[in-house]
N, C-alpha and C positions, 0 to 999 in steps of 0.2 A: 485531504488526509495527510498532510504532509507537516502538522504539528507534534507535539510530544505525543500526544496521544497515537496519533495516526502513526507515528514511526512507532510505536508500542504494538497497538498490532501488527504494523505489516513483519516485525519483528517476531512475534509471536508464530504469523502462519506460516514462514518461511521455515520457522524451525521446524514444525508439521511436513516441511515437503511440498507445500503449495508452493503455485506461483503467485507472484503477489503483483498487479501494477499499482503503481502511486499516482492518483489526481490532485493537482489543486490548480484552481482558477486564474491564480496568481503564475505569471509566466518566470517559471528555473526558482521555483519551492518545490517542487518534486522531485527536481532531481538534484537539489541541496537535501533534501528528507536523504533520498540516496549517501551523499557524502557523511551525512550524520551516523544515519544508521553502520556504513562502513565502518569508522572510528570506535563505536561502540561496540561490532561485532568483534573486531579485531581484539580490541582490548578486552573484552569478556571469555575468547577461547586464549588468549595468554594468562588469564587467569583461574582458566580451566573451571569457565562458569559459562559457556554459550547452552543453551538449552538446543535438545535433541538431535539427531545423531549426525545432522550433515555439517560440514566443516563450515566457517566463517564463509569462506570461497562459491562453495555450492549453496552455500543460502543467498550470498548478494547473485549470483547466478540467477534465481528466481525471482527480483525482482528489476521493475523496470518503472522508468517513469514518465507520465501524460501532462501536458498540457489543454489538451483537448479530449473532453469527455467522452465524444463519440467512441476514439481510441481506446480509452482505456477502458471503457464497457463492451469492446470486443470479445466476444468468447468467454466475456463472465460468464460465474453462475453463481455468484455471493459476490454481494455490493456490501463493505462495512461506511458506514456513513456515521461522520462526529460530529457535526454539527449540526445545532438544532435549528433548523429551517421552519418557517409556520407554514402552516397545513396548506396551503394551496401552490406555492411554490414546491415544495415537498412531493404533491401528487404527478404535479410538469412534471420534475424534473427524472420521478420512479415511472411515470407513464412513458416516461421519451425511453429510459434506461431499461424499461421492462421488452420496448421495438427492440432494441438493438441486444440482449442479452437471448430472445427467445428464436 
């Protein structure tokens, strides 16, 4: 999740007030997504355009970033997933994520 898109949502939910982690399989994109999204938060509340009420600071507060999936399906309870995986990998990988969220 740590592509344009993925940095869109986790952008999104943080302004909601959720906690957000960031995955991606690729080791230090997730917590480059982090750097990104910083940049853009900052520059979006100086422009008095960050969406919902919590400051730049208390949204990147909310999020954190995974290497390891196990990790960051901790304590889930909403998995946003961007990329289109074919159906049998897809099932692994929601069947392992459903153990560890439930």
């Amino acid at each position: 999740m740590s592509g344009l898109i993925g940095r869109s949502w986790a952008m999104l939910f943080v302004s909601g007030g959720y906690t957000v982690k960031i995955y991606d399989n690729q080791p230090g994109l997730a917590a480059k997504a982090i750097t990104e999204i910083r940049k853009q938060m900052e520059e979006l509340e100086e422009a008095h355009m960050l969406r919902g009420e919590l400051s730049a600071t208390q949204q990147l507060d909310l999020l954190s970033s995974y290497d390891d999936l196990a990790q960051a399906l901790e304590g889930a309870f909403f998995v946003q997933n961007k990329k289109i995986i074919p159906t049998e990998p897809k099932n692994t990988l929601l069947s392992s994520g459903s153990q560890r969220v439930n």
